[in-house]
N, C-alpha and C positions, 0 to 999 in steps of 0.2 A: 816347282816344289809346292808350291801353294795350294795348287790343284790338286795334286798329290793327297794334301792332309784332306780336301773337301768330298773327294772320294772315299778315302778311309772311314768320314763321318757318315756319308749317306750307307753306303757298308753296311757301319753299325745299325744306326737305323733300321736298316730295310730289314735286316733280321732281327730286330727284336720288337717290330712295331704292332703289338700287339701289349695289352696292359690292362689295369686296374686303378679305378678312383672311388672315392669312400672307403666305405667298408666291407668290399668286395675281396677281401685279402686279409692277409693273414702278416702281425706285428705292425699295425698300423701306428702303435707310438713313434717308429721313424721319421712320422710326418711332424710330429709335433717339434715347433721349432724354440728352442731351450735357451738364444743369443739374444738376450734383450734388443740389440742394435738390428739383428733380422727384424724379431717382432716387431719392432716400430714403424720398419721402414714395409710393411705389410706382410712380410711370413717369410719370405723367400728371394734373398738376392745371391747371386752366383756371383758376381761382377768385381768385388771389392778386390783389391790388391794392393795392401799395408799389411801393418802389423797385426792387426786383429786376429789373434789365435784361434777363436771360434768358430772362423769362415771356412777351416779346409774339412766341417763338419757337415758340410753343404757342397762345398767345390776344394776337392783336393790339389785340384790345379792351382791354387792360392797360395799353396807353403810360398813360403822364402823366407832368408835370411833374417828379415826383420822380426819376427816372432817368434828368435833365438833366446829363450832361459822366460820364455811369457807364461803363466800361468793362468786361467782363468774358470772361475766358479761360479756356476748361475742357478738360480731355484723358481722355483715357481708355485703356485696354488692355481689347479683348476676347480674343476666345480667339486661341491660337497667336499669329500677326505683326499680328493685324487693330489698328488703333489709329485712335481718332477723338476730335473735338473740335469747338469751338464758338468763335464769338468775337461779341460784340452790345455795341452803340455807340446809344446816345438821344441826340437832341437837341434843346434846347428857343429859340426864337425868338419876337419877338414878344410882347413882356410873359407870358412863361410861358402864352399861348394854346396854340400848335402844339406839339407834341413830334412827333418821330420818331424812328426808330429805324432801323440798318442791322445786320445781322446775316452771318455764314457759318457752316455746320458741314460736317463734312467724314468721312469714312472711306477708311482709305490700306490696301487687303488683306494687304500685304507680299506677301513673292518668292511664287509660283503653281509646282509643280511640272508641267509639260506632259509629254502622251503624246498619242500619236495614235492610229489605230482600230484597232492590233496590241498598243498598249502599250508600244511602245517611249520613252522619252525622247526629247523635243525641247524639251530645256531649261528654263530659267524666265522666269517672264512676272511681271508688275504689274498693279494694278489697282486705281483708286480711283473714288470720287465725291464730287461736292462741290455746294451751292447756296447761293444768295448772294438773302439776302433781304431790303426795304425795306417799312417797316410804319408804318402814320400811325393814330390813331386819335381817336375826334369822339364828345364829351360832346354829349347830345342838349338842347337849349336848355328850363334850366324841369324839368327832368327828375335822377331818378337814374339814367337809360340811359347806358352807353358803347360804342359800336360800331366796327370796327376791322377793317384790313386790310391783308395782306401779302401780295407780289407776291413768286415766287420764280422766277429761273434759275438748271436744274438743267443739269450736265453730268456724265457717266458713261463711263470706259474700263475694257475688261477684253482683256487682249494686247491683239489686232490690230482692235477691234473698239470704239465708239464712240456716244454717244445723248446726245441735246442735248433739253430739254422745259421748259416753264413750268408753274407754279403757283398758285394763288393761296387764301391763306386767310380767311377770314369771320372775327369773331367778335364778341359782345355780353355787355357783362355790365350784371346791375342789382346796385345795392349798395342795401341796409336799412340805412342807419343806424342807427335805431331800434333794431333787435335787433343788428347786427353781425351779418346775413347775406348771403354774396354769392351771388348764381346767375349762372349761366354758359353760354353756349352758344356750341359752335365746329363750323366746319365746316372740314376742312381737304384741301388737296391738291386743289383741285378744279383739273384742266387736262388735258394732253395730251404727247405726243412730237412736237417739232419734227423730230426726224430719229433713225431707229431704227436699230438694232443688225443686221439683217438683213433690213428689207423686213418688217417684221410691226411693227405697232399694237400696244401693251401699253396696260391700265390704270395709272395712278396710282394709290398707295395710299388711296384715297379712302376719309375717316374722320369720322363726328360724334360727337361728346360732348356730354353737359350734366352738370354741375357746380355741386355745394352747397359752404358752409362758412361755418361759424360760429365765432366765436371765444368759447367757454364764460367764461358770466359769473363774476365774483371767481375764475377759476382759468385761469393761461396759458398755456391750451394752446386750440389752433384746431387743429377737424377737417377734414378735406377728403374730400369722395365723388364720384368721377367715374364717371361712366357711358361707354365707348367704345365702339364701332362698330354705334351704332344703329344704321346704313341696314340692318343685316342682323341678323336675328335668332340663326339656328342657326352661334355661333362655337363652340361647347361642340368640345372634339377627344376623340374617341371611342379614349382611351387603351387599350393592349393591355392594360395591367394591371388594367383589370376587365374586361374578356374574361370570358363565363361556358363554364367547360370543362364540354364533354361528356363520357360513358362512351364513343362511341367513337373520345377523343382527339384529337378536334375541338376548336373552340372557338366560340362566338356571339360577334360584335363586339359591344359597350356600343351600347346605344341611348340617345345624352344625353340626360337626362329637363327636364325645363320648370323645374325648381331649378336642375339643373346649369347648364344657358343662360344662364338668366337672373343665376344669380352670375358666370358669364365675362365678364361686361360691367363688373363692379364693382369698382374700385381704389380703398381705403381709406388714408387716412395719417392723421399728428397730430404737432403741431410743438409745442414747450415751446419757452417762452420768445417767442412768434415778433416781439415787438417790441424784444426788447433783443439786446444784444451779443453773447451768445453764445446758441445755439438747439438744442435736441435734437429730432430729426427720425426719425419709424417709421412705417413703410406696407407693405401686404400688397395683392399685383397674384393675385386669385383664379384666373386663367386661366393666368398665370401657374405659380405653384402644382399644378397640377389636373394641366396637359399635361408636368411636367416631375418629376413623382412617380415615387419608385418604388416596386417592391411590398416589402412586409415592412421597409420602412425608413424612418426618419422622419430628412429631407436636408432639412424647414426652406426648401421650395424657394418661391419667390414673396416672401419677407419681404425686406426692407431697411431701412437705419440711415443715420443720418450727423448731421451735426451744422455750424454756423454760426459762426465765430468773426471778430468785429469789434476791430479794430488801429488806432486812427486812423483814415487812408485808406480802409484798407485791409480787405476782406473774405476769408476765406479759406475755402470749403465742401469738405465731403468726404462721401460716401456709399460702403455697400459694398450691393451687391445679390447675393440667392442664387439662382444659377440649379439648379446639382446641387450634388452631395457633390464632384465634380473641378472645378466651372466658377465661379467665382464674376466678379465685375467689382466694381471700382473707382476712381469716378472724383474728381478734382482738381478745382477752381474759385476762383478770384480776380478779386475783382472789385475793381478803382479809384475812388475817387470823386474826381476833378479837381475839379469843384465845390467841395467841403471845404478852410476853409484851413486851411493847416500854420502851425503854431507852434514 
């Protein structure tokens, strides 16, 4: 049977191994990761399987039971006016069989300074985006498989100008008991534009991961290793600052070497504590890191923090992530547990 599901994966795969990283695509807010608990532990983990209602926002394979009646609300400030957020909702029915989940996240630009092809001012404009996504996921019978999927509607305005598309995300994970290791595989964004911005087809950010993580025996801390955008190999960004200068004042681009590549795929964190009340959270996103370096200065760019505090109810997460030495982000999260009763 096992062979079985590893067939099925390479399957998918092998048909859909072609992709987009950066800004090659079109509703790139998807990428932006809205869970304080991700952002900490570097952008992107697939692996987790508890309560955390935020995660089947990433790996639909994650529902379960335990993020029955969880609410959670998160917000954020990027650079300048930009400000975004998240909000996910589980539900569990049926003798705790079914859980679901309904999620939104969202990015609001703020005011847009406009000019036209003189440069003169014509005023200011808005601009957001938002998708609204519903996520079911199905423990395989007899089995430590969990497989799982979310359906997203996306919508997108910028001024005068508008894009409606769908989505839909894959995802599976097996849990080790035994050792307390999870693996993870997600496929995500796979769809289309229902209706474009001006007569031109755009890709979706179309993205795969696999995902380890153990939780280190007599000592509480759980690793987390994600691997992102395998369908493409060459994501490495060929930074000016190693540029090798010529004598006559020239310069040769970086040719990224099969290390450098191969570490742009690799987003590293580690949680303390990650079963109790309060949690300390650190992860380093290498590509990250790499493309947003500068020369002669050490800006600490790629690493992130944060931490988990449990109140009752009540959960309350925080992360701070580095981007440069002027850019950093910051995001908020609370999450409800209705379920719990109060005394």
């Amino acid at each position: 049977m096992f062979k079985k599901y590893l067939l099925f994966i390479f399957l998918i795969l092998s048909a859909v191994s072609f992709g987009q990283v950066g800004g090659k695509s079109v509703y790139q807010f998807l990428n932006i990761t809205t869970s304080p608990r991700q952002a900490a532990l570097g952008g992107k983990v697939i692996t987790f399987y508890d309560n955390d209602v935020n995660q089947p926002m990433f790996n639909p394979a994650s529902i379960n039971d335990e993020m029955d009646n969880r609410l959670s609300l998160n917000y954020g400030s990027y650079f300048g006016e930009v400000t975004y957020g998240s909000a996910s909702y589980a539900y569990t029915y049926d003798r705790h069989i079914n859980t679901f989940q309904a999620g939104v996240n969202y990015v609001n630009y703020g005011n847009i300074d406009g000019y036209d092809e003189d440069g003169n001012p014509t005023g200011t404009f808005t601009g957001s985006e938002i998708a609204l996504s519903f996520g079911y996921a199905y423990n395989i019978p007899f089995t430590d498989f969990h497989i799982g999927a979310s359906a997203k509607l996306i919508g997108s305005s910028l001024e005068t100008y508008s894009s409606y598309g769908g989505a839909l995300d894959l995802g599976a994970i097996y849990i080790d008991e035994k050792n307390d290791i999870n693996y993870a595989l997600v496929i995500r964004n796979l769809g289309m534009q229902f209706t474009t911005y001006s007569g031109v087809n755009e890709r979706l950010p179309f993205d795969v991961m696999l995902g380890i993580s153990q939780e280190v025996e007599n000592v509480p801390i759980r690793w987390h290793i994600t691997l992102d955008n395998l369908q493409q190999w060459n994501v490495a960004f060929a930074n000016p600052v190693d540029a090798q200068q010529n004598f006559d004042g020239t310069s040769t681009p970086e040719n990224p070497s099969f290390f450098k590549n191969a570490l742009s795929h690799v987003i590293m964190g580690a949680e303390l504590f990650p079963t109790k009340g309060f949690n300390v959270r650190v992860g380093y996103n290498f590509r990250r890191g790499d493309e947003l370096a500068i020369e002669n200065q050490r800006n600490f760019s790629g690493i992130s923090l944060g931490f988990g505090l449990k109140v009752g109810r009540l959960k309350f997460d925080y992360s701070y992530s580095r981007y440069t030495l002027a850019a950093n982000n910051s995001l908020f999260g609370l999450t409800i547990n209705f379920a719990e009763q109060s005394y």
